[in-house]
C-alpha positions as a LaTeX table, in Angstrom:
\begin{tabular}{lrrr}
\hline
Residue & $x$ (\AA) & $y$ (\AA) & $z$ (\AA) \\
\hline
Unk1 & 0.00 & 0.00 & 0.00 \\
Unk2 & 1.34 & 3.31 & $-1.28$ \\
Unk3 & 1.89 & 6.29 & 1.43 \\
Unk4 & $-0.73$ & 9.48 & 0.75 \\
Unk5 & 1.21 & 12.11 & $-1.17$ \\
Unk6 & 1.56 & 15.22 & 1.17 \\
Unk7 & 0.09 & 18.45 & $-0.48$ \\
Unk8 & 2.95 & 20.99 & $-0.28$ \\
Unk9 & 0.55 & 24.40 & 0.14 \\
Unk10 & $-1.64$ & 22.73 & 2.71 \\
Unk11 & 0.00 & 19.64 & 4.40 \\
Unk12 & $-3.29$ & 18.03 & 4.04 \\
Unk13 & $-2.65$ & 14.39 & 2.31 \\
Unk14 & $-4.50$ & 13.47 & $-0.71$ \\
Unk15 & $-6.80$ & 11.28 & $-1.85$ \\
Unk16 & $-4.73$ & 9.46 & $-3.91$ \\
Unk17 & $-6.19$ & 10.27 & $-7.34$ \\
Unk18 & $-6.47$ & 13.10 & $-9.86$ \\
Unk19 & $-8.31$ & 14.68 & $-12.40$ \\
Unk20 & $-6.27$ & 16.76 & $-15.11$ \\
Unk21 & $-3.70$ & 17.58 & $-12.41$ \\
Unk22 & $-6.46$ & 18.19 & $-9.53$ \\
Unk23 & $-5.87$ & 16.36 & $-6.71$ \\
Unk24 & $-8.65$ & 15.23 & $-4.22$ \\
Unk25 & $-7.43$ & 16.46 & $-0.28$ \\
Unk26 & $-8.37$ & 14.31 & 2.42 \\
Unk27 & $-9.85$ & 16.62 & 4.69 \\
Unk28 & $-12.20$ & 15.42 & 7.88 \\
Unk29 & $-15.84$ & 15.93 & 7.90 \\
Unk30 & $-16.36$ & 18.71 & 10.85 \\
Unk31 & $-16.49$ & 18.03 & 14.51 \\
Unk32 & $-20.22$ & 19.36 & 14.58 \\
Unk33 & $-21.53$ & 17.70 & 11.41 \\
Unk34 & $-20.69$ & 14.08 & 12.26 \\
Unk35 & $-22.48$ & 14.45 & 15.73 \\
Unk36 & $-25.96$ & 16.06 & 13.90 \\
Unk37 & $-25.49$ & 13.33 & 11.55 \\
Unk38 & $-24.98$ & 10.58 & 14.32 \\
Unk39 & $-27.99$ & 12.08 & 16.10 \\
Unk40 & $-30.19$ & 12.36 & 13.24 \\
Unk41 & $-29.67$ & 8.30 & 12.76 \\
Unk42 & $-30.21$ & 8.00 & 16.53 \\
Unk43 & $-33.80$ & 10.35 & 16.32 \\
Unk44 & $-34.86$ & 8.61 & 12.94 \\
Unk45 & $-34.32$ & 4.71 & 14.68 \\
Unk46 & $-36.39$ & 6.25 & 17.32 \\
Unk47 & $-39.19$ & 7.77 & 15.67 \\
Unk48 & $-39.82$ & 4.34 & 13.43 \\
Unk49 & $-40.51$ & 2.73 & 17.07 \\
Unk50 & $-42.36$ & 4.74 & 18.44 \\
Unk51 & $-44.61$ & 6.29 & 15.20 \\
Unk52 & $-45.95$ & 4.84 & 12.30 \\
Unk53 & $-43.36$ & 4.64 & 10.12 \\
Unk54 & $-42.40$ & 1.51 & 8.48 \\
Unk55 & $-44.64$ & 0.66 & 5.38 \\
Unk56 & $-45.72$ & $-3.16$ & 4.68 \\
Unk57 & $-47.99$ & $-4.81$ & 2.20 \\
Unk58 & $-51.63$ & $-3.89$ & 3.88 \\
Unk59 & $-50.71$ & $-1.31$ & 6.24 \\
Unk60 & $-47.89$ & 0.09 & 8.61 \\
Unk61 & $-45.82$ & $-0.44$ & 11.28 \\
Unk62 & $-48.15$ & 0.93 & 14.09 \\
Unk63 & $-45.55$ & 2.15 & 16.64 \\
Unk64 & $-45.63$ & 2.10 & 20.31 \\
Unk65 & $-47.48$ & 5.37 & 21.64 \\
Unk66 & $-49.81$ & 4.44 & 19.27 \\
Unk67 & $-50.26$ & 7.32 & 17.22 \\
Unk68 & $-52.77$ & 8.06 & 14.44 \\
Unk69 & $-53.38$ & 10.94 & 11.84 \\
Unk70 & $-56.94$ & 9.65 & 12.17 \\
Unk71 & $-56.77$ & 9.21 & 15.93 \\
Unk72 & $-55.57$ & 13.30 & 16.18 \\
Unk73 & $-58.30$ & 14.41 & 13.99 \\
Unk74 & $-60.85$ & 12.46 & 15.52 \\
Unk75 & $-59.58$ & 14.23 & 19.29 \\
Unk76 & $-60.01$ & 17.38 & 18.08 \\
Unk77 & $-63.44$ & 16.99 & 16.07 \\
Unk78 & $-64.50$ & 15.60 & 19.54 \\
Unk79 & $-62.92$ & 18.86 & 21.47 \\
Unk80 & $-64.43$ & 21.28 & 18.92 \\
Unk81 & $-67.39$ & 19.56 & 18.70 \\
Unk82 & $-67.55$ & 20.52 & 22.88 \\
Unk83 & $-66.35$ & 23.68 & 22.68 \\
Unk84 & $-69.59$ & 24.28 & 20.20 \\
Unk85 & $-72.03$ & 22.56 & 21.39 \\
Unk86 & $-73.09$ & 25.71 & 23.60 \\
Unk87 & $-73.36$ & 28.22 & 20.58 \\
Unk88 & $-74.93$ & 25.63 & 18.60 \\
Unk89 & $-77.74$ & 24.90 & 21.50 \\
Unk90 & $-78.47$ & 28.35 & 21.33 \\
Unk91 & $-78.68$ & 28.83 & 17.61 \\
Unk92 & $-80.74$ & 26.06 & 17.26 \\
Unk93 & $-83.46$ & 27.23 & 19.63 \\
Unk94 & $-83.06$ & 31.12 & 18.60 \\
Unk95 & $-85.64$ & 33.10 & 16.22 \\
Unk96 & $-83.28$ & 33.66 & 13.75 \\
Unk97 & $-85.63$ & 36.16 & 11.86 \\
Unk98 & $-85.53$ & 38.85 & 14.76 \\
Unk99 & $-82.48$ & 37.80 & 16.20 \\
Unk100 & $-79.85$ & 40.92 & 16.60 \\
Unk101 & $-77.70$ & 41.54 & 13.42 \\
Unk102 & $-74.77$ & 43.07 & 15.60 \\
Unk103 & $-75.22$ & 40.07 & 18.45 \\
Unk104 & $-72.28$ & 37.45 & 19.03 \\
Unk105 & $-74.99$ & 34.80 & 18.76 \\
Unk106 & $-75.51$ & 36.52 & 14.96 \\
Unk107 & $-72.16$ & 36.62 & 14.15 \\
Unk108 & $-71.13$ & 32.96 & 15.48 \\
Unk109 & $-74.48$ & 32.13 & 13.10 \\
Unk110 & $-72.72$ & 34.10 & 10.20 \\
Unk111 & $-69.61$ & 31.89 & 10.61 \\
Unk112 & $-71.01$ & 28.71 & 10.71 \\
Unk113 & $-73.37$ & 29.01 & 7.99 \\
Unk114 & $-69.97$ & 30.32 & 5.53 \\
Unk115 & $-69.20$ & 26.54 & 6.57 \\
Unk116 & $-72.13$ & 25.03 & 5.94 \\
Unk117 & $-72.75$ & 27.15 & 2.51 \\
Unk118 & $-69.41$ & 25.49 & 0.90 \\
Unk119 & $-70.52$ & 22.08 & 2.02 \\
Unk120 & $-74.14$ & 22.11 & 0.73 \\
Unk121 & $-75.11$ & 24.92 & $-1.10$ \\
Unk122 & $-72.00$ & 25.79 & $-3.30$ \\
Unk123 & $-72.19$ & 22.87 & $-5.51$ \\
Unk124 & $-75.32$ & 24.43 & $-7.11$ \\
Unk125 & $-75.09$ & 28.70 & $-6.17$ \\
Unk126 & $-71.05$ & 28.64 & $-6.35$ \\
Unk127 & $-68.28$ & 29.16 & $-3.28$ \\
Unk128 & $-69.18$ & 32.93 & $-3.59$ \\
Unk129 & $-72.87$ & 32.13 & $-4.23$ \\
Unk130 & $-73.03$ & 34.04 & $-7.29$ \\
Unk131 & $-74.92$ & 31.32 & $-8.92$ \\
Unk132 & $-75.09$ & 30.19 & $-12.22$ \\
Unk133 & $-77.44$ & 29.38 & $-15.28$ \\
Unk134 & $-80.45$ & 28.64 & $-13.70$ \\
Unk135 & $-79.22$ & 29.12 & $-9.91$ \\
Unk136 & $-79.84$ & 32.20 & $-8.30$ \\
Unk137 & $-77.20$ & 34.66 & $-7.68$ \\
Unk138 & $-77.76$ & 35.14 & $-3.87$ \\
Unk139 & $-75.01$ & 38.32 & $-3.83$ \\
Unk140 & $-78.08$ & 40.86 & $-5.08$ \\
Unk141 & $-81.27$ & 42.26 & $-4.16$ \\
Unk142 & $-83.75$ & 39.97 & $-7.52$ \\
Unk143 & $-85.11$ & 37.29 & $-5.04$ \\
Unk144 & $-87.66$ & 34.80 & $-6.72$ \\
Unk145 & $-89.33$ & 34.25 & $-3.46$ \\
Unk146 & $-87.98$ & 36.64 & $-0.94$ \\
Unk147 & $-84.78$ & 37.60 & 0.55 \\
Unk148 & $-86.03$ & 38.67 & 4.06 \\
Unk149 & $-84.84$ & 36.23 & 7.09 \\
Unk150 & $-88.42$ & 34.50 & 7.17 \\
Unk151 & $-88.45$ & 33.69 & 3.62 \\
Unk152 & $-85.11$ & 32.17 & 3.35 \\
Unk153 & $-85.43$ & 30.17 & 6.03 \\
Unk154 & $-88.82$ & 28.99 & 4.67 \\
Unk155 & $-87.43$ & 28.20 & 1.41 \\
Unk156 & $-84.38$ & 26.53 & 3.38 \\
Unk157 & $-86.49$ & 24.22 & 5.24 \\
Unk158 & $-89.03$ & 23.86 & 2.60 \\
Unk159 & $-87.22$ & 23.96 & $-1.11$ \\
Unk160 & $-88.56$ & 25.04 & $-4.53$ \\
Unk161 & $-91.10$ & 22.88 & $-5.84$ \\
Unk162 & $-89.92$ & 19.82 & $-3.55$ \\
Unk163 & $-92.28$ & 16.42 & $-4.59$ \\
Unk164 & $-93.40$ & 15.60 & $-1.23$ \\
Unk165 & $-93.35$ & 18.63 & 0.99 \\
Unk166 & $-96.71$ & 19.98 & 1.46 \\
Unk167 & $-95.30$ & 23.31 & 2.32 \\
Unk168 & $-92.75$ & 23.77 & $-0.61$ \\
Unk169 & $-92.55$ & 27.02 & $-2.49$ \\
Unk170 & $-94.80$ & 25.93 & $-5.87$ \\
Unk171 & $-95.66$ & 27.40 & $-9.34$ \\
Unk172 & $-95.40$ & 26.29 & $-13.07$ \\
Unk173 & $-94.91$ & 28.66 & $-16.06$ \\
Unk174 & $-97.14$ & 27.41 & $-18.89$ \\
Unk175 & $-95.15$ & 25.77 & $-21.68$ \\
Unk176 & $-96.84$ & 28.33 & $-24.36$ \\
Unk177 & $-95.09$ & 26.99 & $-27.51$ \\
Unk178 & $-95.00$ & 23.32 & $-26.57$ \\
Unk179 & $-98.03$ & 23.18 & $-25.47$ \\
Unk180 & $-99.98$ & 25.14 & $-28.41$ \\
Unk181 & $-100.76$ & 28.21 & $-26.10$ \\
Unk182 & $-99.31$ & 30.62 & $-28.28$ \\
Unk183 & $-98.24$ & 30.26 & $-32.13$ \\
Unk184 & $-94.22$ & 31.15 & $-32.64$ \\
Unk185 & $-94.96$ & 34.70 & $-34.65$ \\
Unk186 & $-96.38$ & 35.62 & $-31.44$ \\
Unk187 & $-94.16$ & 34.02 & $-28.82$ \\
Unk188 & $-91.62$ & 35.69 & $-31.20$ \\
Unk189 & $-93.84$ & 39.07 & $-30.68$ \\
Unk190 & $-93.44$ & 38.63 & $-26.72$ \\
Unk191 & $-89.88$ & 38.23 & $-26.36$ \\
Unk192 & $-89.62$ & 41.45 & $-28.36$ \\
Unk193 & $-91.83$ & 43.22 & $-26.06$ \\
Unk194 & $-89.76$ & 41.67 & $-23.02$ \\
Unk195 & $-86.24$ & 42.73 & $-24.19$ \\
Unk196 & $-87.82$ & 46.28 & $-24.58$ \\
Unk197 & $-89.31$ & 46.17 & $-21.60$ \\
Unk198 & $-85.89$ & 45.13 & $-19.69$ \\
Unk199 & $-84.03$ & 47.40 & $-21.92$ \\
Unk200 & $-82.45$ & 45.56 & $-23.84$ \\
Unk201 & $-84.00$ & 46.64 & $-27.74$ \\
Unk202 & $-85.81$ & 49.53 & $-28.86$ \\
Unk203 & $-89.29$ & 49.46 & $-29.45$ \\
Unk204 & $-90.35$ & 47.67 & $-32.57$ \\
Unk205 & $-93.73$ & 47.02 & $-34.22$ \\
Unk206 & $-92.98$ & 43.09 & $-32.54$ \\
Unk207 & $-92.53$ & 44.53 & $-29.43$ \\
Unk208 & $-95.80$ & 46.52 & $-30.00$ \\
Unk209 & $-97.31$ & 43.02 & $-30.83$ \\
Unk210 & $-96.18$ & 41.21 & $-27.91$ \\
Unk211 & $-97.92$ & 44.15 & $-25.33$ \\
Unk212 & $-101.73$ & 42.48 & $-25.41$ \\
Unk213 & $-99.99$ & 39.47 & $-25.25$ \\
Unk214 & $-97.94$ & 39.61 & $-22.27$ \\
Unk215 & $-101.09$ & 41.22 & $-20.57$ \\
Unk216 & $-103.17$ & 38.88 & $-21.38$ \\
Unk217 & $-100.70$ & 35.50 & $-20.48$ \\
Unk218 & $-98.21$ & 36.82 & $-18.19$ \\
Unk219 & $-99.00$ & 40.06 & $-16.38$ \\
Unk220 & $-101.26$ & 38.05 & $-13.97$ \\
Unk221 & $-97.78$ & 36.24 & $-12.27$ \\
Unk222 & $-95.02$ & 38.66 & $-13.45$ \\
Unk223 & $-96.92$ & 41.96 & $-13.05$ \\
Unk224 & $-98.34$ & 44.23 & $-15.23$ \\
Unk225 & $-95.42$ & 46.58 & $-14.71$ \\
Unk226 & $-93.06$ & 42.84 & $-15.75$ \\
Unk227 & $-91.14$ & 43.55 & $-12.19$ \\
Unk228 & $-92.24$ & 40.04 & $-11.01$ \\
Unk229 & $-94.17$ & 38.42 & $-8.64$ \\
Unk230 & $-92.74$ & 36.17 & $-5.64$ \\
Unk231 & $-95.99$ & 34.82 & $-4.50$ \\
Unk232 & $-95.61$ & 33.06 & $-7.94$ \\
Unk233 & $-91.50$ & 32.81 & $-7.88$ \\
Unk234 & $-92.47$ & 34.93 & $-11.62$ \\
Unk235 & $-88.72$ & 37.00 & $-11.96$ \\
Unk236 & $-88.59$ & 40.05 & $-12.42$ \\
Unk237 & $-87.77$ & 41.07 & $-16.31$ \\
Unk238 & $-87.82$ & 44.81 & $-16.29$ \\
Unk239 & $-83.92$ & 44.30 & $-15.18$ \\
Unk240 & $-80.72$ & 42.98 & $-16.04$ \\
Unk241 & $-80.69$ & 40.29 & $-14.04$ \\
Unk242 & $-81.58$ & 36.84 & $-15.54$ \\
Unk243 & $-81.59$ & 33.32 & $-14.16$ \\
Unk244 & $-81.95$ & 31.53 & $-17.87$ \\
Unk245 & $-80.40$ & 34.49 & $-20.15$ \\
Unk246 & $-82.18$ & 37.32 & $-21.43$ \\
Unk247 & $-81.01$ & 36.75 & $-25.08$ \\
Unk248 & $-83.43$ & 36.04 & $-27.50$ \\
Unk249 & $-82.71$ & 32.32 & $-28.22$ \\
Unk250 & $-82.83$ & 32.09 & $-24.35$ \\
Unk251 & $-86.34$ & 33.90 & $-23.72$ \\
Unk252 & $-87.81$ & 32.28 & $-26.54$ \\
Unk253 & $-86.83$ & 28.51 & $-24.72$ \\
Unk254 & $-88.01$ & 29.91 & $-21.33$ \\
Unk255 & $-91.01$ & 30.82 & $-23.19$ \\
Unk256 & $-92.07$ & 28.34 & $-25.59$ \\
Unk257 & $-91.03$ & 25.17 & $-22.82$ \\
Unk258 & $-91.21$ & 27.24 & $-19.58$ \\
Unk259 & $-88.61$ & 26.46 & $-16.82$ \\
Unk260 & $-88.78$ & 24.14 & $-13.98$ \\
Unk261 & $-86.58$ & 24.59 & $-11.08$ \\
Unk262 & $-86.29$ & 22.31 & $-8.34$ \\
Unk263 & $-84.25$ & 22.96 & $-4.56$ \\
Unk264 & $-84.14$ & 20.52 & $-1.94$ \\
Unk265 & $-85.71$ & 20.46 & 1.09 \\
Unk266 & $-83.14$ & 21.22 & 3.43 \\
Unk267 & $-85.68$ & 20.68 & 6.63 \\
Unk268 & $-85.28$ & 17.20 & 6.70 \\
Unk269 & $-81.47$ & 16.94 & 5.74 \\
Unk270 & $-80.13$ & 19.44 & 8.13 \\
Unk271 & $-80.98$ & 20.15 & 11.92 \\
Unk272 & $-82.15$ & 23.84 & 13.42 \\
Unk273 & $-79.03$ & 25.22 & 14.30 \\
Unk274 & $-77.72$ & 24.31 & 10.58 \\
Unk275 & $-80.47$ & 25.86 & 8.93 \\
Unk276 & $-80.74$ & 29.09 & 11.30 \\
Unk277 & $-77.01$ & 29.43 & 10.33 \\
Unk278 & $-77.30$ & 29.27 & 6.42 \\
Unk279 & $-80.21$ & 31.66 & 7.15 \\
Unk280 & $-78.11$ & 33.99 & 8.69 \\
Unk281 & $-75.36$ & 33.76 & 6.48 \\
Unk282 & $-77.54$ & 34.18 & 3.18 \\
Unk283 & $-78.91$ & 36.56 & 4.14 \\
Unk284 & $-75.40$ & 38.77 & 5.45 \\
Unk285 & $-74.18$ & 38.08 & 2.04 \\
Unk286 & $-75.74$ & 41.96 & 1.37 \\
Unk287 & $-78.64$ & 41.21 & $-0.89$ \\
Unk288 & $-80.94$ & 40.17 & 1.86 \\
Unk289 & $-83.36$ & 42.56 & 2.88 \\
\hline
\end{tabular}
């Protein structure tokens, strides 16, 4: 075995080998990295006995304090659930329709029903409830049925047109074209008149046409004035706001097929407090009156 050449500007010995005249020195790991090294092996063997750690074929080794992801969550559901179960007494019980807007018992409401929003209602009105085609944008003040407390909480528990529930919010727009009500020159007529009316065209011998017409067929649910009529659900269509489109490929659908929404029932999926709570927080969302 060959001695280690000395390097002459250091005194440090080399490696032995070389690279286009480099040679490798032989200098010793530091004092204070071998020991965080050594103790990084020491904490690593002893978090694999004492955690899950070790993977096998069906599951994992389940170390010795017993430890679980699952176990943790389910200790704090249970410890949040308790620290809760106070506000949620109270909010169950409470007349959410006259209960103080500026109250702690109103704000914890507010809270909980942003939570409860995402996890029932966004799927259909959006994480922002700004709806969609043919959901409601709950952000401003065109309510089918009512945006006071009392009437969202009736349409909460209640729905749109729920099969079953006695109580549920209920109309039908007639089906003029499919069902022969109205011929298409004049359905054609009426959505004139209704894009002039919201606004949207200038008034045209159509539009003219479709007057008599939308008194005689539609004034009775959407108004004679066409701002709408929530003991009907009827829309308002005097303003920019539409649920189906206000173009006229859109109006003439609506018209000729009618529409036919449908909301759950939320009364017998969710319990008082829930329902007080997406109550509140519908109606904080600033176009509840």
């Amino acid at each position: 075995m060959t001695e280690p050449q000395i390097d002459e500007a250091t005194g440090v010995p080399t490696m032995g080998h070389e690279w286009d005249g480099i040679q490798e020195l032989d200098n010793p790991m530091p004092r204070w990295w071998l020991w965080t090294f050594y103790a990084c092996i020491v904490f690593a063997a002893g978090y694999c006995i004492a955690y899950p750690a070790i993977p096998l074929l069906d599951r994992a080794t389940t170390g010795m304090l017993g430890w679980t992801s699952h176990g943790q969550l389910a200790d704090e559901t249970a410890k949040a659930v308790v620290a809760q179960a106070s506000t949620k007494a109270a909010l169950a019980t409470v007349d959410i329709t006259t209960l103080d807007t500026h109250s702690p018992l109103m704000q914890a409401a507010v809270e909980g029903g942003r939570a409860a929003f995402k996890i029932n209602c966004a799927t259909c009105h959006g994480a922002g409830a700004a709806g969609t085609r043919g959901y409601p944008n709950l952000n401003d003040d065109d309510w089918l049925w009512g945006g006071s407390r009392a009437e969202i909480h009736q349409t909460l528990i209640h729905g749109i047109r729920q099969p079953g529930d006695d109580a549920t919010r209920m109309s039908q727009m007639p089906a003029f074209g499919r069902d022969g009500i109205l011929k298409p020159e004049e359905i054609a007529d009426l959505v004139s008149f209704v894009r002039v009316v919201s606004r949207q065209e200038r008034a045209t011998a159509s539009a003219r046409r479709g007057a008599p017409l939308f008194a005689a067929n539609c004034a009775m649910c959407h108004g004679a004035d066409a701002k709408g009529g929530r003991p009907f659900g009827a829309p308002n269509l005097s303003d920019s706001i539409w649920l189906y489109g206000g173009d006229r490929d859109a109006l003439t659908t609506t018209i000729a097929n009618a529409r036919y929404g449908v909301m759950p029932a939320w009364g017998t999926k969710l319990d008082p407090a829930t329902l007080n709570m997406l109550t509140a927080y519908i109606h904080s969302l600033g176009g509840g009156e």
